[in-house]
GUTOR-457671 format. One record per residue (C-alpha): x, y, z; residue number from 1; chain. Coordinates in steps of 0.001 Angstrom, whole numbers. Last residue first. Layout:
<recs>
east | north | up | seq | mol
X | Y | Z | NUM | A
...
</recs>
This chain:
<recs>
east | north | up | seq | mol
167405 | 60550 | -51953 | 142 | A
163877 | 58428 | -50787 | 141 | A
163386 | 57217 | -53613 | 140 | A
166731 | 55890 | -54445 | 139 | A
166240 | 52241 | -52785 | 138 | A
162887 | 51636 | -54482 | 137 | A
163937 | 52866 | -57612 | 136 | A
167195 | 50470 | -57481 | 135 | A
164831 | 48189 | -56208 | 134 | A
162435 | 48383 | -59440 | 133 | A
165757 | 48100 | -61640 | 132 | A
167168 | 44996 | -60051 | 131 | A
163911 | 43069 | -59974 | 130 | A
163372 | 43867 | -63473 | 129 | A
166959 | 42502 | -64488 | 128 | A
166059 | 39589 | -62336 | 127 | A
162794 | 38924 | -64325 | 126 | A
164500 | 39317 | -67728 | 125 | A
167582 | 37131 | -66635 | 124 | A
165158 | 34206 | -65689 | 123 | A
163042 | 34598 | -69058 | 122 | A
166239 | 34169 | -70555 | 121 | A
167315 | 31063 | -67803 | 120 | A
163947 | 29143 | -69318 | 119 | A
164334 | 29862 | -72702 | 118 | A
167232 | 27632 | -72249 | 117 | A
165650 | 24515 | -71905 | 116 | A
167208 | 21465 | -70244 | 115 | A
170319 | 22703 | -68195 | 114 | A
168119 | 25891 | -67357 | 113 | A
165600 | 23109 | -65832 | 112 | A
167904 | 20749 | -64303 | 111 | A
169247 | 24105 | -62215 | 110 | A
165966 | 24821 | -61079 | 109 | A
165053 | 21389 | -59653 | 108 | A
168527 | 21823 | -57917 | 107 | A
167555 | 25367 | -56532 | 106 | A
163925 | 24282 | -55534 | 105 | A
160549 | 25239 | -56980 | 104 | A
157787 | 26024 | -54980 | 103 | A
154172 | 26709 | -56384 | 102 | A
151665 | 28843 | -55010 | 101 | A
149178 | 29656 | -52403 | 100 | A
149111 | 32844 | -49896 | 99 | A
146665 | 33411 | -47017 | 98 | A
147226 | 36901 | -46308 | 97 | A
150229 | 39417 | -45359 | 96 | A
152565 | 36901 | -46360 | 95 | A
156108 | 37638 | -44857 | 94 | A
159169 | 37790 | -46610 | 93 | A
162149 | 38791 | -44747 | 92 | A
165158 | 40867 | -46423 | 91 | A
168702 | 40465 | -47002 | 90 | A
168817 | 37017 | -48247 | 89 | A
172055 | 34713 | -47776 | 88 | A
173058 | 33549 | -50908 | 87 | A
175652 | 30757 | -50745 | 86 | A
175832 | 30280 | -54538 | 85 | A
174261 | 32825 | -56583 | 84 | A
172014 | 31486 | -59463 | 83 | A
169213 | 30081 | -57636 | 82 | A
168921 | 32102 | -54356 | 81 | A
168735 | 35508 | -56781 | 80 | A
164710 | 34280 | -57436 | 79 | A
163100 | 33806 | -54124 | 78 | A
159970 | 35544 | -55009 | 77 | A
158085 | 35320 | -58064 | 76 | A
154757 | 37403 | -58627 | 75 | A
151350 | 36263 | -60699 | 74 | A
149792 | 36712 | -57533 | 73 | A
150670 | 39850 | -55674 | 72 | A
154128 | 40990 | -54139 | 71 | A
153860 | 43553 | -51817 | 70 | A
156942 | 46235 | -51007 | 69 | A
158176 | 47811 | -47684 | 68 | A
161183 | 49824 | -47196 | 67 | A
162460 | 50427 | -43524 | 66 | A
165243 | 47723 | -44025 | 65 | A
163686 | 45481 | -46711 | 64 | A
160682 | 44417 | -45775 | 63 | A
158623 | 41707 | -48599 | 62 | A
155201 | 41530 | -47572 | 61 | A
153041 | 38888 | -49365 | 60 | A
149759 | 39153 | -50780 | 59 | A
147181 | 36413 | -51773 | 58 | A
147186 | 33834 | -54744 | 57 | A
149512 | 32314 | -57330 | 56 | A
152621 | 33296 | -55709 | 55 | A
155547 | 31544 | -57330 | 54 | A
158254 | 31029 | -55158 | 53 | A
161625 | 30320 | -55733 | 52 | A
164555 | 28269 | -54428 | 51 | A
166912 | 27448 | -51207 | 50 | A
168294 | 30566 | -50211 | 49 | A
170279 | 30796 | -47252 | 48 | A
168320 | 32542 | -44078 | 47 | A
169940 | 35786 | -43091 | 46 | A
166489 | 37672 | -43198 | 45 | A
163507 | 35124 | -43567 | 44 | A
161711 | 34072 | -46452 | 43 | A
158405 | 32758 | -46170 | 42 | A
157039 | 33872 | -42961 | 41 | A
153681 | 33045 | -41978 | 40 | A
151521 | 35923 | -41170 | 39 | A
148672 | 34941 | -43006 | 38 | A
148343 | 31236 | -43946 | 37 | A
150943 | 29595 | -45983 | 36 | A
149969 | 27193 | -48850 | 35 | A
152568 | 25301 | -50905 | 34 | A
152120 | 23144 | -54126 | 33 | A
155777 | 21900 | -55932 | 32 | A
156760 | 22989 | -58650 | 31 | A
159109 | 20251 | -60906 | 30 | A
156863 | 19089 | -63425 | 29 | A
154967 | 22445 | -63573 | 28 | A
158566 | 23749 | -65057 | 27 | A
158616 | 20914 | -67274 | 26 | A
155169 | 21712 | -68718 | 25 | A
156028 | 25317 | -68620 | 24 | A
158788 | 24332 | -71386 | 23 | A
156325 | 22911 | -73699 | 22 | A
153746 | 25447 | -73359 | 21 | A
155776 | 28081 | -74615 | 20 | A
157313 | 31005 | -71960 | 19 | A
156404 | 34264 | -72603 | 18 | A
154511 | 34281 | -68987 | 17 | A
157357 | 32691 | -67114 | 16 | A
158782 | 35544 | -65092 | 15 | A
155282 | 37785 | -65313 | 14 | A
153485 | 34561 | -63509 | 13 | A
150114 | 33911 | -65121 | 12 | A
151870 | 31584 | -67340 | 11 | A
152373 | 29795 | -64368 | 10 | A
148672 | 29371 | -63002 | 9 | A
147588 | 28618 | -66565 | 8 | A
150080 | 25318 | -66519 | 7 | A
148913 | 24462 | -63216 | 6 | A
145603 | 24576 | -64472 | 5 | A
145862 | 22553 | -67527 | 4 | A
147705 | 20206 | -65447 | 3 | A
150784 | 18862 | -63798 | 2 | A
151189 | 15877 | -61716 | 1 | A
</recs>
């Protein structure tokens, strides 16, 4: 059931922090809770992707190739898996401490852009900022 604090939790994520409070209602609706202690992997490499993740505490690892990068609380992960079909993902996610957030799968994703389309802007914005920090992450080094 979703809550005050859920509702906080998820405006405290970049991706849906614009967001009114109607439409995080339905998005708190259909996260689920995970933990994951240290060390777990989240996402791994060549795994199909299933949904997102919302980190609401703790520090994952995301390694891609010899690149590392950490994604804090208030961070999405996951996010290409729910508009490309048969997504394989290219790098493993690890968390580097105990990490809790919310899970949201592709389907449960899907009924949300079908139901509010603020939702799939705030998507784009997110994905266009993921594209442009690991387009500086890949030409750093050139």
């Amino acid at each position: 059931m979703a809550g005050p604090d859920k509702i906080a939790q998820l405006r405290s994520a970049a991706m849906f922090a614009a967001l009114p409070d109607d439409t995080l209602w339905l998005i708190a609706e259909s996260a689920s809770d995970f933990t994951a202690p240290a060390g777990q992997v989240l996402i791994a490499a060549n795994q199909a992707g299933s949904g997102l993740f919302i980190l609401t505490s703790g520090r994952a690892t995301v390694e891609l190739g010899s690149q590392t990068l950490t994604c804090e609380a208030g961070e999405c992960i996951g996010e290409l898996s729910l508009l490309v079909d048969d997504l394989y993902h290219v790098a493993r996610v690890k968390a580097e401490t105990d990490v809790q957030g919310f899970a949201i799968s592709r389907p449960d994703f899907e009924r949300l852009l079908e139901s509010d389309s603020r939702i799939a802007i705030a998507l784009l914005r997110a994905l266009a900022r993921r594209l442009v920090d690991t387009d500086r992450l890949l030409t750093a080094d050139h």
